[in-house]
C-alpha positions as CSV (number, residue, x, y, z in Angstrom):
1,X,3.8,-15.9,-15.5
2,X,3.2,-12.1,-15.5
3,X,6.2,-9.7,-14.3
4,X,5.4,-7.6,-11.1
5,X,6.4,-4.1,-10.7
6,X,7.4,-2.9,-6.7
7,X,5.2,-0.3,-7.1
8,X,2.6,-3.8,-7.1
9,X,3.9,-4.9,-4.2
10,X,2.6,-4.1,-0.4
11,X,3.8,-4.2,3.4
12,X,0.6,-5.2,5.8
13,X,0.9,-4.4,9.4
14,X,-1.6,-6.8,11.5
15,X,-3.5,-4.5,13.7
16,X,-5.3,-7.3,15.2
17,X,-4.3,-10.9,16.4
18,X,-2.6,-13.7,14.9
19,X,-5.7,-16.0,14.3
20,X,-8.0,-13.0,13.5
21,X,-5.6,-10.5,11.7
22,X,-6.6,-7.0,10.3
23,X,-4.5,-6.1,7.5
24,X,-3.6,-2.6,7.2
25,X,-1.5,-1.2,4.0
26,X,1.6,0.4,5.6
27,X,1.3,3.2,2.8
28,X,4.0,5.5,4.1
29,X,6.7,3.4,2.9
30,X,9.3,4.1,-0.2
31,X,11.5,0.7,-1.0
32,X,10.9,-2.1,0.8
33,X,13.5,-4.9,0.4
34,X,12.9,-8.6,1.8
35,X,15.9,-10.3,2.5
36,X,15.8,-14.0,2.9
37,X,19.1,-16.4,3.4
38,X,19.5,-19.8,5.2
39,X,22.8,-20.8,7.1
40,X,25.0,-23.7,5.7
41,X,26.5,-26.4,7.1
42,X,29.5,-28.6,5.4
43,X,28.4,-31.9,4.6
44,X,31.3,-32.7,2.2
45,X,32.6,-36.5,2.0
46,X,35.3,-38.0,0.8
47,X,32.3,-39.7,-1.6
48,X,32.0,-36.6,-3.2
49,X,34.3,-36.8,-5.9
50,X,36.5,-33.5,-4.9
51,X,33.5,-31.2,-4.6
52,X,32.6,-29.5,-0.9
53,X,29.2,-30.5,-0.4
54,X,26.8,-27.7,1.8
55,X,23.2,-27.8,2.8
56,X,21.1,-25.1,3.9
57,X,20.4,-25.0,7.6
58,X,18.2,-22.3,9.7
59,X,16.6,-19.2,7.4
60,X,17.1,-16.1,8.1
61,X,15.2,-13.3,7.0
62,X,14.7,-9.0,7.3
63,X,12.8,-6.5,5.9
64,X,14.5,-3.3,5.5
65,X,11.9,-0.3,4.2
66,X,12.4,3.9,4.2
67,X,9.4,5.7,5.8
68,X,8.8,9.6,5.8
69,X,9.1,11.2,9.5
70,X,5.3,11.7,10.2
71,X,4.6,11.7,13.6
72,X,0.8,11.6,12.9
73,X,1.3,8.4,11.0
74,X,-0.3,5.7,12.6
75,X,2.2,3.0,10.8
76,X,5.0,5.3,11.6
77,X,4.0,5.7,15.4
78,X,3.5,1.8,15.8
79,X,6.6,1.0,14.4
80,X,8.4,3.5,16.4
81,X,7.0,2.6,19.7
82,X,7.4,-0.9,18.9
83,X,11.4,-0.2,18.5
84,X,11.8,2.0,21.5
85,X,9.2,-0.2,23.6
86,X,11.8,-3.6,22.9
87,X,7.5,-5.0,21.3
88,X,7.1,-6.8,18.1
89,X,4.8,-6.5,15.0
90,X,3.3,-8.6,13.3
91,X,4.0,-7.8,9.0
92,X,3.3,-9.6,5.6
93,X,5.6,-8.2,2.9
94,X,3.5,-8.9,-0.1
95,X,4.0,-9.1,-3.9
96,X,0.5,-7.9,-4.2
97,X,-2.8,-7.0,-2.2
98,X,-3.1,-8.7,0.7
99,X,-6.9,-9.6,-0.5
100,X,-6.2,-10.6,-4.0
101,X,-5.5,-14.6,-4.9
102,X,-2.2,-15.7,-5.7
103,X,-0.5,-13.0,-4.3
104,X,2.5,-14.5,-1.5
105,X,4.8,-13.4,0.7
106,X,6.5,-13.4,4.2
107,X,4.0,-13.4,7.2
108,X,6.2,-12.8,10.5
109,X,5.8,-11.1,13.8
110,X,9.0,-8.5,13.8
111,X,11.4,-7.1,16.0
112,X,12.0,-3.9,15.0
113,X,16.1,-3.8,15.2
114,X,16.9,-0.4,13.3
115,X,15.0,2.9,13.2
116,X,17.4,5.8,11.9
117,X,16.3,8.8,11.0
118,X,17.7,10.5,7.6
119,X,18.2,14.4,8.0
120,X,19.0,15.4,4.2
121,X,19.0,19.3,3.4
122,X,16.9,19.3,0.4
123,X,14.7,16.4,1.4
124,X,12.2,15.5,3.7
125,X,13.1,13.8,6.7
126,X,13.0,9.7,6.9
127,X,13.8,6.8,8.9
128,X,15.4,3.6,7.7
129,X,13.9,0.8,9.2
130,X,15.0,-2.7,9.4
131,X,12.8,-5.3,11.2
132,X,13.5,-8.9,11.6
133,X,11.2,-12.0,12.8
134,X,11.4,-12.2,16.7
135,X,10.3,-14.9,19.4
136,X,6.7,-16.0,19.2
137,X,4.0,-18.7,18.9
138,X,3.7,-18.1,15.6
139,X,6.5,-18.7,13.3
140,X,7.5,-16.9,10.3
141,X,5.6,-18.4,7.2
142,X,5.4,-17.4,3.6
143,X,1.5,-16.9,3.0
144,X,-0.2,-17.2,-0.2
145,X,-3.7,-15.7,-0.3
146,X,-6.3,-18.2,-1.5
């Protein structure tokens, strides 16, 4: 098993349907972070010998990413519009290229729930974007490319 680097890793936005994606890299993109959890319920018995007994219940999952502010961006326009239009988006937050066997990650069509932009004085301008899977026909699902 080989360590992977983030600079590796890739965020895909599918540009064309569910059952016949187009992939395109989301290039504009610093760190990208995928957050997966899962609830917990208490299942704890008196049979457990003193310990509190939990199992995992519904997941729950985000991906949180920093773009630069370009307005001519086609990744960054989408993703706006798509937050100020209440649409989703379908991503795939990849450990590698999106075309390469073996790479995996989250497949999920997103709502996108936080789009703040980052005025520092010496930097350029960004936006902190968080988006999280949203109602659809497709559930979320963690791909792994043939």
């Amino acid at each position: 098993m080989g360590v992977k680097l983030g600079l590796e890793a890739k965020l895909f936005r599918n540009t064309g349907t569910h059952a016949a994606p187009v992939w395109n890299e989301v290039e504009n993109v610093k760190d990208v972070t995928l957050n997966l959890e899962a609830g917990e319920a208490d299942v704890t018995t008196r049979g457990n010998s003193g310990w509190r007994a939990t199992v995992a219940t519904l997941k729950d999952g985000s991906i949180e990413f920093e773009m630069v502010w370009d307005t001519e961006d086609d990744d960054f326009t989408a993703i706006r519009d798509a937050f100020l239009n209440h649409t989703a988006v379908e991503f795939a937050v990849m450990d590698g290229d999106i075309e390469t066997a073996g790479s995996q990650g989250l497949r999920a069509s997103c709502a996108v729930t936080n789009f703040s932009r980052n005025e520092p004085l010496e930097e350029a301008i960004t936006v902190s974007v968080t988006v999280k899977p949203t109602f659809s026909g497709n559930p979320p699902e963690w791909m792994t490319v043939a």
